[in-house]
C-alpha positions in Angstrom: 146.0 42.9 85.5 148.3 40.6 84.3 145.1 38.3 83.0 144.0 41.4 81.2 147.3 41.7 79.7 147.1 38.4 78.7 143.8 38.7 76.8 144.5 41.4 74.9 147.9 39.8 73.8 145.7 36.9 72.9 143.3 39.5 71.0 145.7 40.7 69.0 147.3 37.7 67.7 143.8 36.5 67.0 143.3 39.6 64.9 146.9 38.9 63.0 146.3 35.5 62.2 142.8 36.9 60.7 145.0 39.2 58.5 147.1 36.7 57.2 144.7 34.4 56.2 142.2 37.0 55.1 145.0 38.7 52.9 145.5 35.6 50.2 141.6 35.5 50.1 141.1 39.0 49.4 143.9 39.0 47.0 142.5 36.1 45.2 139.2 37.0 44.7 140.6 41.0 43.4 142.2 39.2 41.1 139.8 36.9 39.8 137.2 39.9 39.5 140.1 42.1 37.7 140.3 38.6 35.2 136.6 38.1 34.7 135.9 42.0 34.5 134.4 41.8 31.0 132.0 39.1 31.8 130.9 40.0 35.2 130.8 44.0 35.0 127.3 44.1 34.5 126.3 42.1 37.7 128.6 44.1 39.4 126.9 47.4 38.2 123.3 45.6 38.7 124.0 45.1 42.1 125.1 48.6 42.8 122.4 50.1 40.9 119.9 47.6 42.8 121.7 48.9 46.5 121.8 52.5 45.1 117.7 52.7 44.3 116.8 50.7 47.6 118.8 53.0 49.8 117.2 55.6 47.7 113.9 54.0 48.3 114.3 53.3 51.6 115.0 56.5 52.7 112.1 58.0 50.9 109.8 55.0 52.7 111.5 56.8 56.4 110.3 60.2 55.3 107.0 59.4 54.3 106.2 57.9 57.2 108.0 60.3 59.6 105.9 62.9 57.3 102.4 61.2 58.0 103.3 60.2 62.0 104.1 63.8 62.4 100.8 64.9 60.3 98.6 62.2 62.3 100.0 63.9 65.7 98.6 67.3 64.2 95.7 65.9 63.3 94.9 64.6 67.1 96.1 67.7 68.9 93.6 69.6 66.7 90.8 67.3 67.3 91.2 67.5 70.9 91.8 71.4 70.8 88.2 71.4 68.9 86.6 69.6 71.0 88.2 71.6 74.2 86.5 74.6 72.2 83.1 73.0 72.1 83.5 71.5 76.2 84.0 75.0 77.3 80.4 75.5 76.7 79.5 72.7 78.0 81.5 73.4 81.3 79.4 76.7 81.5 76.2 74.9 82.0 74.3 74.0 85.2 74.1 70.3 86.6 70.4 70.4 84.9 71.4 72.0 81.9 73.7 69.5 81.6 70.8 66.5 81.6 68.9 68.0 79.2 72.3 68.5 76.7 72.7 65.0 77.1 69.5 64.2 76.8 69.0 66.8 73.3 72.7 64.5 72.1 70.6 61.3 72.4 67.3 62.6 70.6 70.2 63.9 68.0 71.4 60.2 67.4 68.0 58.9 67.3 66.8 57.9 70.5 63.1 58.0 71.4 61.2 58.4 74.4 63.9 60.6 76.1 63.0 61.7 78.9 65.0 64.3 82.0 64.6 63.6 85.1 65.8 66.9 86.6 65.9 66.7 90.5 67.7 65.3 93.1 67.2 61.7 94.5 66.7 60.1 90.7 68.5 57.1 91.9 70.9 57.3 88.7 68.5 58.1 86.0 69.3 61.2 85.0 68.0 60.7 81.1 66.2 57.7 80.1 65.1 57.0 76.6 64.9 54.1 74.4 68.0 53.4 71.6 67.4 53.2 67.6 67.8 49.6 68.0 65.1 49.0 70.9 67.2 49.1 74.0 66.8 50.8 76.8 69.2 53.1 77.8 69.3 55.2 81.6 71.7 57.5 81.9 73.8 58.9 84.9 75.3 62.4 83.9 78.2 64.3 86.1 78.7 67.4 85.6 82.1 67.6 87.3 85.0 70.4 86.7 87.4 69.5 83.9 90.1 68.3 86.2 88.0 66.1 88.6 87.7 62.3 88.5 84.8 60.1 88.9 85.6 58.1 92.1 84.6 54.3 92.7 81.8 55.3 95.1 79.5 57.2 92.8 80.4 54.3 90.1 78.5 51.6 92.9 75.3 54.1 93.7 74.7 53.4 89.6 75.5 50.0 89.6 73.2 49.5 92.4 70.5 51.2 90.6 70.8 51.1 86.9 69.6 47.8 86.0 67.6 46.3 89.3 65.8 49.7 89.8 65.4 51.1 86.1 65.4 48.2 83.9 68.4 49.4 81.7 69.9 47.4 78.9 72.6 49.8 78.3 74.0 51.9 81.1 75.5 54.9 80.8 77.5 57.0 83.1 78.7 60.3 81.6 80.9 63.1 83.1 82.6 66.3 82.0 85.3 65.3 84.3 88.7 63.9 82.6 88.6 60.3 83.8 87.3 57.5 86.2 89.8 56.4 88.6 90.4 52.9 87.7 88.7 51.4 90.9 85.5 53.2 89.2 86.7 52.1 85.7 87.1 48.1 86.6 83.9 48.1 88.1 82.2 49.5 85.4 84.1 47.2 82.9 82.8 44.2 85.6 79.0 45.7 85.5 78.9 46.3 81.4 78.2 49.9 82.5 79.2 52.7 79.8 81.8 55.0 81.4 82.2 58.6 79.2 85.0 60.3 80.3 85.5 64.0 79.1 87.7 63.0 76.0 84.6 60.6 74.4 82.0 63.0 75.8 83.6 66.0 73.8 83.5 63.9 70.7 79.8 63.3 71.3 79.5 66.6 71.7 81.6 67.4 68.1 79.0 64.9 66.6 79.9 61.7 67.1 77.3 59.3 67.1 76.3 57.4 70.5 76.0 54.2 69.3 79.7 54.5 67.8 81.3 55.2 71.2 79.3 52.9 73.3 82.1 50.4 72.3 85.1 53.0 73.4 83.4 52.5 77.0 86.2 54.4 79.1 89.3 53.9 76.4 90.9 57.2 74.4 91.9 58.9 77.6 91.0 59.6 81.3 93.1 57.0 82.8 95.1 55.8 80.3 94.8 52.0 80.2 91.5 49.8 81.0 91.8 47.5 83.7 91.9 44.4 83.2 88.4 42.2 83.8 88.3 39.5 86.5 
C-alpha cells in the first residue's frame, strides 16, 4: 500500500510539473498565432478545411464498403440458397440416376466419349469420358444424404483404382454429401484426386463449367480448410 501511495504521489507531481512547463508553451504559441493571425489564417483554415473533407471522406470510404461487404454477404447466401433449390432435385434421384446426371453435366461442358457404368463392382468408374482438352477423366459419384461425409476409406478404394486400373489423368470423386473428412480430403490432395463436395457440386449443377472447378478441388466449403500436403 504504502508503495502504491508512493507512486501515485509521484504521478501526480509528474503530471504538475507537465503543467507548468506546458503552460508558458501553450501561452507562447496562442500568442504568437493571435500576432501573426493575418498572415497565417489561411493555412489555419486550409488545414481545417483539408481535416474537415477527409473526415468527410473517410467516413463515406467506411460506408461504402460496409455497404458492398454487406451486399457481397447477400449475394453468397443467395447463391447458395439457389443452388440448395437446384440440389434438392438432385437429392431426389437414385444412385444410378445420379451417374448418368453427372455424366449428362460432363457431355454439357464438352466431354466426349462419356460413358455410365451403371452397376455395382465398377471399381470406381462410375462415368468415364474423355475432357475437351484430351484428358481422360473417370469419375467416382456418391450419392450420399446432404448431411453425410465422405470418409477416408471410400477415398483409398478410388485411389487404389482410378489411375492403375482405369488409366485416368484426372480423377474425380463427386458426392452430394457436404464434405470429405479431412483424412479423405489430405489424401486426395496427396493423390491429385478431384474431391467435389456438395457446395462445388451444386454449382456444377447451376452451370458452372467442369474445367473451372477442377482447380477448387475440395475448397469453398465441406470442411472448411484444406489440409495441408506432406
Amino acid at each position: 500500500m504504502a508503495a502504491q501511495r508512493k507512486r501515485r504521489r509521484r504521478t501526480k507531481r509528474q503530471r504538475r510539473q507537465l503543467i507548468r512547463q506546458g503552460a508558458p508553451l501553450g501561452a507562447a504559441a496562442l500568442g504568437a498565432l493571435v500576432l501573426t493571425w493575418n498572415a497565417v489564417w489561411p493555412y489555419v483554415a486550409g488545414a481545417g478545411a483539408l481535416a474537415l473533407f477527409g473526415g468527410a471522406g473517410w467516413w463515406l470510404w467506411r460506408a461504402h464498403r460496409r455497404e458492398r461487404d454487406g451486399d457481397a454477404a447477400w449475394r453468397v447466401a443467395e447463391e447458395r440458397k439457389a443452388r440448395e433449390l437446384s440440389m434438392a432435385a438432385v437429392d431426389a434421384l437414385s444412385w444410378q440416376q445420379f451417374e448418368t446426371y453427372v455424366a449428362q453435366l460432363c457431355v454439357r461442358d464438352g466431354c466426349t466419349e462419356v460413358l455410365v457404368s451403371g452397376r455395382s463392382g465398377d471399381l470406381g468408374a462410375d462415368v468415364v469420358g474423355v475432357l475437351p482438352d484430351g484428358q481422360r477423366l473417370v469419375v467416382q459419384c456418391k450419392h450420399y444424404a446432404p448431411g453425410r461425409s465422405v470418409g477416408s476409406g471410400d477415398m483409398q478404394k478410388f485411389v487404389g483404382t482410378a489411375r492403375p486400373e482405369h488409366r485416368a489423368d484426372v480423377a474425380l470423386y463427386v458426392t452430394t454429401g457436404k464434405s470429405f473428412t479431412a483424412q479423405a480430403l489430405g489424401l486426395a490432395l496427396r493423390n491429385d484426386i478431384i474431391a467435389m463436395h456438395r457446395d462445388l457440386l451444386g454449382s456444377w449443377v447451376k452451370g458452372a463449367t467442369l474445367q473451372s472447378l477442377l482447380p477448387l478441388n475440395g475448397s469453398g466449403g465441406g470442411t472448411g480448410r484444406r489440409p495441408r500436403t506432406p
